[in-house]
LUMSETI-494149 format. One record per residue: residue in one letter; x, y, z of N, C-alpha, C in turn; residue number from 1. Coordinates in steps of 0.05 Angstrom, whole numbers, plus 5000, padded with zeros to 4 digits. Example, Ala and Ser with C-alpha at 12.3 -4.5 7.8 and 13.67 -1.06 7.14 Angstrom:
// residues 2
 type n_xx n_yy n_zz ca_xx ca_yy ca_zz c_xx c_yy c_zz seq
    a 5264 4886 5156  5246  4910  5156 5264 4934 5156   1
    s 5257 4955 5142  5273  4979  5143 5258 5001 5157   2
This chain:
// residues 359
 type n_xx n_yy n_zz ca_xx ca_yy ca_zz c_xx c_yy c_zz seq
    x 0565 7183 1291  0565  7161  1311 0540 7162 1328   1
    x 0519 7139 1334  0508  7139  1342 0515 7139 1380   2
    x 0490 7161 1384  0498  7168  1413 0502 7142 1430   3
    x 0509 7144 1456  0511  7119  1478 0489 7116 1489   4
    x 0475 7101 1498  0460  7098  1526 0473 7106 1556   5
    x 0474 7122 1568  0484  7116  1600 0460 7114 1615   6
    x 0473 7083 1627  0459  7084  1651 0467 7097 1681   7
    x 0455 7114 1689  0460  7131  1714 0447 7118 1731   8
    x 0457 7107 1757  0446  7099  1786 0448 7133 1797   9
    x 0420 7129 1817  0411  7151  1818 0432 7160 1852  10
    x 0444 7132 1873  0460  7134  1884 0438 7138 1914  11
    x 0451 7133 1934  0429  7140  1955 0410 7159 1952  12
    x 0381 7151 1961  0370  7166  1962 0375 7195 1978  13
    x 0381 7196 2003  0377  7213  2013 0410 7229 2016  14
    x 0428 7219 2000  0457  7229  1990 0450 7250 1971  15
    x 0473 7258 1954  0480  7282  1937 0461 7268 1906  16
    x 0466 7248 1909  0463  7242  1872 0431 7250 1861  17
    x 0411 7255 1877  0393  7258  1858 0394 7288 1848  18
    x 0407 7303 1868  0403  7334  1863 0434 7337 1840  19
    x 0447 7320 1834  0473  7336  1817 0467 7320 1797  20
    x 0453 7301 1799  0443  7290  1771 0427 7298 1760  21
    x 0405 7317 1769  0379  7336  1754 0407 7364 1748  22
    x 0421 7375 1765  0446  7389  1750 0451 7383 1728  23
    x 0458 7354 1730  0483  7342  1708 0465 7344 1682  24
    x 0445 7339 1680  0422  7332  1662 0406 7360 1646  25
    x 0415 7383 1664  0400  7412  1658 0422 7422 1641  26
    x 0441 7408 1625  0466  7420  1611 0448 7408 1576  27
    x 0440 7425 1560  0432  7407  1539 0449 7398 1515  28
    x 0473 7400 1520  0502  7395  1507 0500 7362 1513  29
    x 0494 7354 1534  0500  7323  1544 0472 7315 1523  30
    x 0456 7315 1520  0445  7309  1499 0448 7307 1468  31
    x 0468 7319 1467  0485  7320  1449 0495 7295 1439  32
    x 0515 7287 1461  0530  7271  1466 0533 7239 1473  33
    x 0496 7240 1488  0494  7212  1498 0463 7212 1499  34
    x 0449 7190 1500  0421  7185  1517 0421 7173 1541  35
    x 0411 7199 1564  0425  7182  1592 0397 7170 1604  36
    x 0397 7150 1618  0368  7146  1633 0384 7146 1660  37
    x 0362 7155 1679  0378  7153  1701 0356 7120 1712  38
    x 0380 7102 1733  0360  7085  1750 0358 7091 1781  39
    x 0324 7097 1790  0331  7109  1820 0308 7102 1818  40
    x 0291 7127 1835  0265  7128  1839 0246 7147 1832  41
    x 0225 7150 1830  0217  7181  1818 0211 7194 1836  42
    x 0205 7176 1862  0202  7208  1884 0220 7226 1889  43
    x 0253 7210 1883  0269  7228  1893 0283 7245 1876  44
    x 0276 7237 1849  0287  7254  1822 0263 7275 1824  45
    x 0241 7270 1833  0218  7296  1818 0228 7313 1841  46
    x 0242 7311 1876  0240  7326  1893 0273 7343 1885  47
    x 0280 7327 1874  0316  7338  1863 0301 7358 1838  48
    x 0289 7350 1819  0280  7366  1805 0256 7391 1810  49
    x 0241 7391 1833  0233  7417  1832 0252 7434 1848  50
    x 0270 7416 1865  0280  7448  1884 0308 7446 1866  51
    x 0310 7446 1844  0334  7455  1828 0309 7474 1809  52
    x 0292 7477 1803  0278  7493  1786 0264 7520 1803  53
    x 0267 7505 1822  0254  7536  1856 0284 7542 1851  54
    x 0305 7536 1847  0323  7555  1847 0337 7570 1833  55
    x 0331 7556 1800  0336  7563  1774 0314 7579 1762  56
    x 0292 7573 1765  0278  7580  1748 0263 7564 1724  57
    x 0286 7539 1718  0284  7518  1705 0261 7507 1704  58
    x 0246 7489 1685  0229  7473  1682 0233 7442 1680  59
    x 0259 7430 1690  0266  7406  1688 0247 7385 1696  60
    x 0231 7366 1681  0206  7345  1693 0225 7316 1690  61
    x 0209 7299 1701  0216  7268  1715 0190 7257 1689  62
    x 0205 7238 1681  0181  7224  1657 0197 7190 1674  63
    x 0167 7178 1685  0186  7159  1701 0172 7129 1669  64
    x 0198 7109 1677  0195  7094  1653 0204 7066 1675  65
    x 0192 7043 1651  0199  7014  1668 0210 6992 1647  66
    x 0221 7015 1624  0240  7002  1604 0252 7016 1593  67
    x 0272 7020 1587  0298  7034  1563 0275 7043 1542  68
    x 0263 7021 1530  0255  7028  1503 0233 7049 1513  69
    x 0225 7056 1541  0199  7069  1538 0213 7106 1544  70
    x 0240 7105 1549  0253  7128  1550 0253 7148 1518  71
    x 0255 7177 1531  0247  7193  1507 0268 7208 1500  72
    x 0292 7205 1515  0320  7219  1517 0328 7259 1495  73
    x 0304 7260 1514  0306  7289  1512 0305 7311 1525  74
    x 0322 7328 1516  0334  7353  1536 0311 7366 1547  75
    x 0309 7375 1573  0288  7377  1598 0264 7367 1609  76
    x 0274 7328 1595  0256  7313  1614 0274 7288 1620  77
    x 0276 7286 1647  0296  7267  1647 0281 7236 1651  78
    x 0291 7220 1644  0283  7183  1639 0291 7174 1661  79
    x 0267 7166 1684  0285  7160  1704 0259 7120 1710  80
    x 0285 7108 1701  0278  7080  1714 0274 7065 1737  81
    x 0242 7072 1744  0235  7081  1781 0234 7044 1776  82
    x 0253 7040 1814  0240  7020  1825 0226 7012 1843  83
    x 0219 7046 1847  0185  7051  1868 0210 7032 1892  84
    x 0221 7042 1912  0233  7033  1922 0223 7062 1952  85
    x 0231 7078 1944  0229  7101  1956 0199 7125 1953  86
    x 0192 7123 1968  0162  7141  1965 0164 7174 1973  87
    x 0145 7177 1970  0144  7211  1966 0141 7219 2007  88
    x 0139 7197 2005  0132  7203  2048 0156 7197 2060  89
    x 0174 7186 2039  0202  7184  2057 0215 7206 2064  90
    x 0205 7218 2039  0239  7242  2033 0229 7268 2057  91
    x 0241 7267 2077  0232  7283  2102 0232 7318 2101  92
    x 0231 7330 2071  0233  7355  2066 0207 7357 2052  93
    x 0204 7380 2053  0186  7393  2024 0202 7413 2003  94
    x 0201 7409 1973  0215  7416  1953 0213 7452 1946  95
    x 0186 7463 1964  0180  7488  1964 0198 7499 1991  96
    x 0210 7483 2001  0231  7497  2028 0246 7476 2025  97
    x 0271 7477 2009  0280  7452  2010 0309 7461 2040  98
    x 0319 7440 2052  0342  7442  2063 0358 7415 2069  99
    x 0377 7416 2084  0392  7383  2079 0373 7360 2099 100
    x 0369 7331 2076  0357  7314  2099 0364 7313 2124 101
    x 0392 7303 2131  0397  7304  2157 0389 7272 2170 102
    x 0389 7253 2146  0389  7222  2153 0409 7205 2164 103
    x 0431 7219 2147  0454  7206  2145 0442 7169 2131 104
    x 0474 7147 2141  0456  7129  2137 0433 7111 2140 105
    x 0415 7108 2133  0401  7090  2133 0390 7055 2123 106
    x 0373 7041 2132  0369  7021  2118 0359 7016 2094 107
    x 0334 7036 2087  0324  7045  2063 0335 7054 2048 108
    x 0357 7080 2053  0376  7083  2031 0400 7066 2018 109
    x 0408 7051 2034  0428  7029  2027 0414 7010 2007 110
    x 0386 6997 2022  0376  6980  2000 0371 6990 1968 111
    x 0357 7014 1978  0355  7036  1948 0377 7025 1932 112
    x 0400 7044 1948  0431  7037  1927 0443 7029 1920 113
    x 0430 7000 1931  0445  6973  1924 0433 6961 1904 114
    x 0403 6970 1907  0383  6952  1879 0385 6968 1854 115
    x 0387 6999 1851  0399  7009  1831 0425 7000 1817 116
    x 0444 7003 1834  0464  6987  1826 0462 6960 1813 117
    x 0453 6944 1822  0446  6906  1812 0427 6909 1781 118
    x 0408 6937 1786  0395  6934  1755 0413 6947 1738 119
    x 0429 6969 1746  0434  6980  1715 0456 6955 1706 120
    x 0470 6937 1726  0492  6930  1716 0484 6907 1698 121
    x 0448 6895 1713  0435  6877  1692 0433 6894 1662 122
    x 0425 6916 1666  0422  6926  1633 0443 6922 1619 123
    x 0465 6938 1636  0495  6932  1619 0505 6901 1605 124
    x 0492 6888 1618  0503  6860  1617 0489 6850 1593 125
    x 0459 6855 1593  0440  6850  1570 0436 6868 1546 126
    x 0460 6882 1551  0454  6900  1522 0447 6929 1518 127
    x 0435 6928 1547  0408  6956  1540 0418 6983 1541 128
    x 0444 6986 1559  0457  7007  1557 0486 7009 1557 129
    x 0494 7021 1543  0524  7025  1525 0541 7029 1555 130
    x 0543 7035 1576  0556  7054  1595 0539 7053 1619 131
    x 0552 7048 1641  0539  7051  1671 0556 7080 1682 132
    x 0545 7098 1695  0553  7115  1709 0538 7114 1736 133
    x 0550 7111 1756  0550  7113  1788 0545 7142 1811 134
    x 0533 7143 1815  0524  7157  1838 0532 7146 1871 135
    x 0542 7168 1886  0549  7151  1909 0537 7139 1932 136
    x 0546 7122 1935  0521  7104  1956 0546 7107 1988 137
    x 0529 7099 2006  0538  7093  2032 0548 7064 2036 138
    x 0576 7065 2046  0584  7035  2049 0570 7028 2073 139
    x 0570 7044 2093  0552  7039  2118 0519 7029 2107 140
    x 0501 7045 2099  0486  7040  2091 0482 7009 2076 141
    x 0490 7008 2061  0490  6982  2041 0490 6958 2059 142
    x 0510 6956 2084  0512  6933  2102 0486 6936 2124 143
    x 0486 6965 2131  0456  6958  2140 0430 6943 2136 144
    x 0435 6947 2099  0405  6941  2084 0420 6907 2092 145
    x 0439 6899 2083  0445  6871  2097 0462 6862 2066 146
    x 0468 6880 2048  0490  6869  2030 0519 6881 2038 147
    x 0536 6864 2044  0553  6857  2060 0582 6858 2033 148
    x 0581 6887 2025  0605  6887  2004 0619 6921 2015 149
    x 0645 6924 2007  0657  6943  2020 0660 6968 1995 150
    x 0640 6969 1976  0636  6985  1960 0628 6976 1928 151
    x 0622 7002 1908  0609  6995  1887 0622 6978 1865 152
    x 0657 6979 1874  0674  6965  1857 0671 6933 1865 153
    x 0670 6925 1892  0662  6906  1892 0637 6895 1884 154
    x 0620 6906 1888  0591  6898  1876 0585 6887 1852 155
    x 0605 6907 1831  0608  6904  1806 0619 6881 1786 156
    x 0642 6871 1816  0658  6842  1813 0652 6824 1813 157
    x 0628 6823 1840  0613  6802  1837 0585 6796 1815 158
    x 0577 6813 1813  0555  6801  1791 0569 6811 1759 159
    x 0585 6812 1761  0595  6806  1727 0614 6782 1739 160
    x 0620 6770 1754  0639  6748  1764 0664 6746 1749 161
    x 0676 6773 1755  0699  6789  1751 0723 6788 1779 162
    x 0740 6769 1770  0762  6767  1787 0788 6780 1786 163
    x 0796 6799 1766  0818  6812  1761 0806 6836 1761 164
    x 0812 6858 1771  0793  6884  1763 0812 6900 1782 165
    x 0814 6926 1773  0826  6956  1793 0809 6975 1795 166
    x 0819 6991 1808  0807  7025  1810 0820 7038 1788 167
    x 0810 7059 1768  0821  7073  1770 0808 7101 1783 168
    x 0824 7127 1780  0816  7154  1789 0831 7170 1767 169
    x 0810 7187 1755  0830  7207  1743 0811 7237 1744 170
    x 0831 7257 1737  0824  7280  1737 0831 7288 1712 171
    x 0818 7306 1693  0839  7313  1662 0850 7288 1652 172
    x 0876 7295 1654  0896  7276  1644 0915 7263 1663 173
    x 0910 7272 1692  0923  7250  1715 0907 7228 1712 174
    x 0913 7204 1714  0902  7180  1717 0918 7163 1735 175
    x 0911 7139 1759  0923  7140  1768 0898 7112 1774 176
    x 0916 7085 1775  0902  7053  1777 0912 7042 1802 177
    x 0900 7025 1824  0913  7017  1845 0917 6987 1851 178
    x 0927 6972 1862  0947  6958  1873 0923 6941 1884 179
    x 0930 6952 1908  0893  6944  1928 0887 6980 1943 180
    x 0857 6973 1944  0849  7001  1953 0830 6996 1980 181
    x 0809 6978 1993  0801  6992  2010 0805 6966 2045 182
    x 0828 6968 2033  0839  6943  2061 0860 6959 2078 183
    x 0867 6955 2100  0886  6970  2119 0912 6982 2110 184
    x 0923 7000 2117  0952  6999  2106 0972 6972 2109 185
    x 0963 6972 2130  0979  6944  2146 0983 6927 2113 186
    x 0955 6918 2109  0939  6891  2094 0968 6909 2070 187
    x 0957 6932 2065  0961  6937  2040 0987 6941 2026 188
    x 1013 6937 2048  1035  6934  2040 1038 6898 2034 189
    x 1028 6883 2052  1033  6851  2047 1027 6846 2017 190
    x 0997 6859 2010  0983  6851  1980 1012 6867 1958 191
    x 1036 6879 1959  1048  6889  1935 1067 6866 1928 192
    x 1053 6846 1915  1064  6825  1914 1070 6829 1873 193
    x 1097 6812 1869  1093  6812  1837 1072 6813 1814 194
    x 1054 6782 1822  1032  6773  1813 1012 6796 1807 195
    x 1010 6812 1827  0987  6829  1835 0990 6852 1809 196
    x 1019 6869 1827  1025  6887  1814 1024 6880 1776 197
    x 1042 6859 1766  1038  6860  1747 1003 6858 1725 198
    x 0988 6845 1743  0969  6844  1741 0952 6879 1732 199
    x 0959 6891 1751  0943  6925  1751 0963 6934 1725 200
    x 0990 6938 1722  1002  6945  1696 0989 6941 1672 201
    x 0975 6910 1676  0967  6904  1646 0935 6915 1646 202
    x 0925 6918 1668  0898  6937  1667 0898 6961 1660 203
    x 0926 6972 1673  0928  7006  1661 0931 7008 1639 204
    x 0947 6989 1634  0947  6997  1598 0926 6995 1576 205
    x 0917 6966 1579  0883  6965  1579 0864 6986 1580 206
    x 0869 6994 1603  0851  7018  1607 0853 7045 1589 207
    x 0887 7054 1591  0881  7083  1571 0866 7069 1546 208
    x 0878 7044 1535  0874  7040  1507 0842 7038 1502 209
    x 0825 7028 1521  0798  7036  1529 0792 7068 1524 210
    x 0803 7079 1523  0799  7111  1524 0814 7122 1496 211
    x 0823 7101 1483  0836  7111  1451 0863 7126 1456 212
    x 0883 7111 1474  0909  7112  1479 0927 7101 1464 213
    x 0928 7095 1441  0939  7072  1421 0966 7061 1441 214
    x 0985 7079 1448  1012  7059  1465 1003 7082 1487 215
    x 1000 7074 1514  0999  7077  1540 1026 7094 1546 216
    x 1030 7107 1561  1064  7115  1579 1048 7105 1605 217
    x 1063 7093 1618  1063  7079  1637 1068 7087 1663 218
    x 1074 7089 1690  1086  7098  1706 1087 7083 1733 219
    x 1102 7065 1743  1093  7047  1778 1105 7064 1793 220
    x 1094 7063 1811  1107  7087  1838 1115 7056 1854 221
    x 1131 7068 1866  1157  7053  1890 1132 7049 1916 222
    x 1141 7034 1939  1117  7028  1959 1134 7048 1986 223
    x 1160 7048 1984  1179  7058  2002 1188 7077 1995 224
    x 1202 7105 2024  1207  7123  2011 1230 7117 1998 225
    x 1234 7133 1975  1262  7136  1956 1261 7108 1941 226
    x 1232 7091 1940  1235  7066  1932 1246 7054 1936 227
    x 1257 7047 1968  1271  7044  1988 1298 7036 1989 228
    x 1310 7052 1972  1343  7070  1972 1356 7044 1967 229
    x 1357 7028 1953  1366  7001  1951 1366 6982 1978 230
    x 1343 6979 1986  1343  6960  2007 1335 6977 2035 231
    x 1350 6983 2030  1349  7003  2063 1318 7008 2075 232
    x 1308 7013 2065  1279  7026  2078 1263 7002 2067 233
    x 1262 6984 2054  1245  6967  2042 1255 6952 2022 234
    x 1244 6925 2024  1262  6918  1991 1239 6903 1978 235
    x 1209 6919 1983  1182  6911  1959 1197 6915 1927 236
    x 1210 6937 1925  1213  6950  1901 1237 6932 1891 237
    x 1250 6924 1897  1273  6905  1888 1259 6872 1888 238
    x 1248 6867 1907  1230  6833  1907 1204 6829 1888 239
    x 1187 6855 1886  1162  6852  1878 1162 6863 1856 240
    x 1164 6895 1856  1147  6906  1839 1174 6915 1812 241
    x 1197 6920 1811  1210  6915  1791 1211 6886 1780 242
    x 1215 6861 1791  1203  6832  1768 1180 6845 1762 243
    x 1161 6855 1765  1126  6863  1739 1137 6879 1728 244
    x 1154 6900 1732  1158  6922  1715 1176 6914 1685 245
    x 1196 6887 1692  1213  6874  1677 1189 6858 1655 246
    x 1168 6841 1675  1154  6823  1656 1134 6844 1636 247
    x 1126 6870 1652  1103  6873  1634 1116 6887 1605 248
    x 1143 6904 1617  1159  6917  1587 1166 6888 1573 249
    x 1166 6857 1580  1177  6839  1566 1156 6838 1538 250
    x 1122 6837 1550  1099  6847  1536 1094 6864 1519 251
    x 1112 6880 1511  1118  6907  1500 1089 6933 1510 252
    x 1092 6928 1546  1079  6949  1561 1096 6970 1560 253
    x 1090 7000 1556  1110  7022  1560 1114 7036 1584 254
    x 1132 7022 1594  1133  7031  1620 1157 7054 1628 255
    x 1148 7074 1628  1169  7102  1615 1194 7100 1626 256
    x 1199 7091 1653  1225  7093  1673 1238 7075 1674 257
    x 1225 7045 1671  1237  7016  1665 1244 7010 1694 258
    x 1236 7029 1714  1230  7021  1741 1211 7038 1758 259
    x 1207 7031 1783  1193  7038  1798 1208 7078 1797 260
    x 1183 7088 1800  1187  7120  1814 1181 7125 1835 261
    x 1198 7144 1849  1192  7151  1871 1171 7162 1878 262
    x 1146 7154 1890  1125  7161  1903 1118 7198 1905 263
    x 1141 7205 1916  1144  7232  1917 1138 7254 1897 264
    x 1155 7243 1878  1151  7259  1848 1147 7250 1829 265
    x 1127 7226 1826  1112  7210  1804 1085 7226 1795 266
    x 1079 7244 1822  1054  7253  1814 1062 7295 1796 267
    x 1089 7297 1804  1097  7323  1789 1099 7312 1758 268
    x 1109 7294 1753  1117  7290  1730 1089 7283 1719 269
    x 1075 7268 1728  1055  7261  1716 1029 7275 1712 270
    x 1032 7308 1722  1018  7330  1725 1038 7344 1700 271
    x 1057 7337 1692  1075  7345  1668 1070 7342 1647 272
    x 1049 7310 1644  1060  7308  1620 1074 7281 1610 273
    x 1094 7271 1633  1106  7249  1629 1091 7224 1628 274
    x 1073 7209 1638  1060  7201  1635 1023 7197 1633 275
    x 1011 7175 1618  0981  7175  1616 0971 7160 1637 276
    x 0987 7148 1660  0976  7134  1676 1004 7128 1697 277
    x 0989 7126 1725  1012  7123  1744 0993 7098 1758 278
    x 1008 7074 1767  1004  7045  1777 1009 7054 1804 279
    x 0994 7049 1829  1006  7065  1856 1000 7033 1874 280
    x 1011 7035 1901  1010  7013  1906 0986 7018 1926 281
    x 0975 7034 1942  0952  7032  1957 0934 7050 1955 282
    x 0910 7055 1969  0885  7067  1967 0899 7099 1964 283
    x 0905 7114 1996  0914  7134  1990 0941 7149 1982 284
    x 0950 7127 1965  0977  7140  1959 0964 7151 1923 285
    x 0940 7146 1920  0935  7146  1891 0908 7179 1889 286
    x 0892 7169 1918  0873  7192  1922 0881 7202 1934 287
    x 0899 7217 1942  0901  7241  1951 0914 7259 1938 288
    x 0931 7254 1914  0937  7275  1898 0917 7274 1875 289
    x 0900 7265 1868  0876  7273  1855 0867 7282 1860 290
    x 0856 7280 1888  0834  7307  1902 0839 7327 1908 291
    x 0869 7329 1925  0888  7352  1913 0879 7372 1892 292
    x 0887 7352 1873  0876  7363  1843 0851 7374 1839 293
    x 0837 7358 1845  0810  7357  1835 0784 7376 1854 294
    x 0793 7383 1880  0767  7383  1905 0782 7409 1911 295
    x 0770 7436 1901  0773  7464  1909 0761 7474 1932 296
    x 0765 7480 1965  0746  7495  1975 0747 7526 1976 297
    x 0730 7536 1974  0733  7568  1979 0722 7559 2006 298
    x 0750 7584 2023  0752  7576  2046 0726 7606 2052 299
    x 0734 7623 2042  0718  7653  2042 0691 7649 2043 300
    x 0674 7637 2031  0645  7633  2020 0630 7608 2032 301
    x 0656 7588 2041  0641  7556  2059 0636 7540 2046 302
    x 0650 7541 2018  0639  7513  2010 0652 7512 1984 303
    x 0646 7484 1964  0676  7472  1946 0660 7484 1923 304
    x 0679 7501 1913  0679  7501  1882 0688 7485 1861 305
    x 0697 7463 1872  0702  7442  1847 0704 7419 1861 306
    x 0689 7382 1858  0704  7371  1871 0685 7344 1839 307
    x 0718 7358 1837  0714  7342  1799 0731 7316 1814 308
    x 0734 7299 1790  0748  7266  1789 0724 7246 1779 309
    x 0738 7223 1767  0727  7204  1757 0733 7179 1782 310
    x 0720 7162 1781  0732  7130  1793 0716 7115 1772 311
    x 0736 7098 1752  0735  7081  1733 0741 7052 1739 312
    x 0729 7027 1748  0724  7010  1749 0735 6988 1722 313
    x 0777 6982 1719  0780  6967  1697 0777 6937 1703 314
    x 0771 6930 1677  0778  6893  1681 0749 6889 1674 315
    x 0733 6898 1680  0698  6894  1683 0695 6891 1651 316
    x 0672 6872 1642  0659  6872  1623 0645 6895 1613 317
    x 0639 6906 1634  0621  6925  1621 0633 6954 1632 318
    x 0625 6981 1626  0638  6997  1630 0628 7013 1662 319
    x 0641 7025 1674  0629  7035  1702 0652 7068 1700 320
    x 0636 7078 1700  0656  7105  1713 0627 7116 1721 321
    x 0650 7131 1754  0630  7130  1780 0638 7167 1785 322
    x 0626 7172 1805  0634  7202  1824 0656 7192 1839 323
    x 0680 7212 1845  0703  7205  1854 0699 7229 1894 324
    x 0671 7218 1895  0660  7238  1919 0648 7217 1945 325
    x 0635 7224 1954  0608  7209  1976 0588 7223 1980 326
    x 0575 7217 1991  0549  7219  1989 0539 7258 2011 327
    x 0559 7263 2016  0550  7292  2025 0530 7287 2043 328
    x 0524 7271 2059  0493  7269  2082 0495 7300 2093 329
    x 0510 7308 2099  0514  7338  2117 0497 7355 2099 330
    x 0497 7356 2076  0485  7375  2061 0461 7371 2049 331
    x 0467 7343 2035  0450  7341  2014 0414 7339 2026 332
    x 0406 7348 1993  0376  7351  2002 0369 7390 1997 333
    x 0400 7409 2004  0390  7433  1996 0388 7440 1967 334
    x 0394 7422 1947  0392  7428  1918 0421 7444 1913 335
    x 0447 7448 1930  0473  7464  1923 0492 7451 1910 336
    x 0484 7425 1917  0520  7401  1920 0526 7405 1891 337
    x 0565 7401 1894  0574  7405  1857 0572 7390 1845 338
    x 0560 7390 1813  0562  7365  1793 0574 7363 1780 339
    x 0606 7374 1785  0629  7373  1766 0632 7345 1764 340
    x 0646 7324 1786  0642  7304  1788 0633 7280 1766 341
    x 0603 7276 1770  0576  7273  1758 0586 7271 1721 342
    x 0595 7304 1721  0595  7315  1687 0623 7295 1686 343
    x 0641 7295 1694  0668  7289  1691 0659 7258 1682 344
    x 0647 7236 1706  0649  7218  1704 0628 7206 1676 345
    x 0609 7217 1664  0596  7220  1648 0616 7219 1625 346
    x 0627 7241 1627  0646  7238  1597 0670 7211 1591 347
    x 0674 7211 1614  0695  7183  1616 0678 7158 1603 348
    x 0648 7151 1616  0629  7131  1603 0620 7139 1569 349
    x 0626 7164 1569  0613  7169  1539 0642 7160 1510 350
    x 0664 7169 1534  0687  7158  1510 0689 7137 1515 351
    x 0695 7122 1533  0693  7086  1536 0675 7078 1524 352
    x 0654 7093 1522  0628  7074  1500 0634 7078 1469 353
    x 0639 7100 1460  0649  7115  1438 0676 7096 1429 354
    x 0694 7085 1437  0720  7074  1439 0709 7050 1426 355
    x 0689 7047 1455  0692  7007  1448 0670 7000 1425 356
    x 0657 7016 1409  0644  7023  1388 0654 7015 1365 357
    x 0680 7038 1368  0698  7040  1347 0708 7010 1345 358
    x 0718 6996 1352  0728  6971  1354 0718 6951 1353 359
């Protein structure tokens, strides 16, 4: 099978992504597997790339390019599609002492992360690359630069002019699609409406099958506790979200319980085994037992030894799996931050490209 293209946004400049993406890229297995170009800038990939080689030893170089076709997609030179956006006088460190910027957001970095974003998704759209993978940008930032969207999922909506679309998040084999994700709680119980919900069911299922799930197991979590005990605590789960659970098994969707699960222990079971995907009804009823999962700190040493997860973008034309992280301003810039992440969400774009190949 011929490898994928991924397109990598390189993610704010002065965030985590240029330094865990010269990581992600120093593995020569992923070469293996895909041809990645990253899209950013070259000042800030060559400064990610020497102070990851002041610290390795490594010889990782920046070959900067202003087309796909002029990329050489080989192991220890990475393809990076500069939009000269960011200069070598911005980045407020030197790569022979590197330590954290210490910018936080800015206007420059938002615009950076916004115009990376808008090109790879033009490539995706035109052909040029099999798979987008995401780096994290600043929601603050981005509104600064003066684009006025509440993250990369929305961004993504609008220029593929994509009106049905979810989150997902997964770790391993938890996966886990949402309802609505970045509106109030308040907002976010009104939105668990039938329409909606049934709507994300038929994305989840969509989605594993995107990933070579032939029949999906299914799973909706309840909005109330105990899925609100027949009425008592709530009656979403009796008005809303069992009619989707009725229409989408009418579909022959596999929906393992043939009703809503209790919130509580949807996520034991589904760390079991029992299901390939759990339908949740808001932002953090879905991320927080992923990260759980996924975001290790050693409390001993000061810092995370794992802060793996995917965020997969369904419904979209084209493919997006992102970092299930932010942008680390506190740190980034010392060349440490983890690229579990990064690797994770990489592999998710390489089987979604691999999948939709096959088909």
């Amino acid at each position: 099978m011929k490898r994928p293209i991924l397109g990598i946004t390189m993610g704010d400049p002065f965030g985590n992504g240029p330094e865990i993406t010269v990581r992600s890229l120093a593995d020569e297995t992923v070469y293996d597997r895909c041809r990645p170009l990253v899209v950013g800038d070259t000042a800030s990939m060559e400064y990610a790339a020497a102070v990851y080689n002041k610290l390795t030893g490594a010889s990782i170089r920046v070959h900067p390019v202003q087309s796909v076709q002029e990329a050489h997609f080989l192991f220890g030179t990475i393809d990076v599609l500069s939009l000269g956006i960011v200069k070598a006088e911005d980045i407020p460190c030197k790569a022979d002492a590197p330590k954290p910027f210490g910018l936080g957001a800015t206007a420059l970095g938002g615009e950076a992360a916004f115009r990376y974003v808008k090109r790879v998704i033009e490539l995706a759209l035109a052909g040029e690359v099999d798979a987008t993978v995401t780096n994290a940008l600043s929601k603050e930032a981005i509104n600064m630069a003066g684009h006025h969207f509440s993250g990369h999922t929305e961004i993504y909506a609008h220029y593929t002019n994509t009106d049905k679309y979810t989150m997902m998040l997964a770790h391993e084999d938890l996966r886990v699609v949402h309802v609505s994700t970045h509106v109030s709680l308040r907002e976010a119980c009104d939105r668990v409406k039938k329409p909606r919900v049934l709507e994300v069911i038929r994305i989840a299922n969509a989605g594993c099958r995107a990933l070579g799930i032939e029949t999906p197991r299914v799973a909706v979590a309840g909005l109330n506790p105990h899925c609100g005990e027949n009425g008592m605590f709530g009656r979403e789960e009796i008005e809303e979200i069992q009619p989707a659970i009725d229409a989408a098994m009418a579909e022959g969707i596999n929906i393992v319980e043939k009703k809503p699960t209790p919130p509580d222990t949807v996520f034991s079971k589904a760390l079991g085994g029992w299901y390939d995907i759990v339908v949740v009804m808001y932002h953090d009823q879905g991320h927080i037992p992923l990260k759980v999962k996924g975001f290790v700190y050693n409390k001993a040493e000061g810092h995370w030894d794992a802060v793996a997860g995917v965020n997969v973008t369904l419904g979209l034309p084209i493919i997006r799996a992102s970092v299930d992280h932010g942008t680390g301003f506190g740190h980034a810039g010392d060349g440490h931050a983890n690229e579990l992440s990064l690797v994770n969400a990489m592999d998710y774009g390489i089987r979604m490209a691999n999948a939709k190949a096959e088909h």
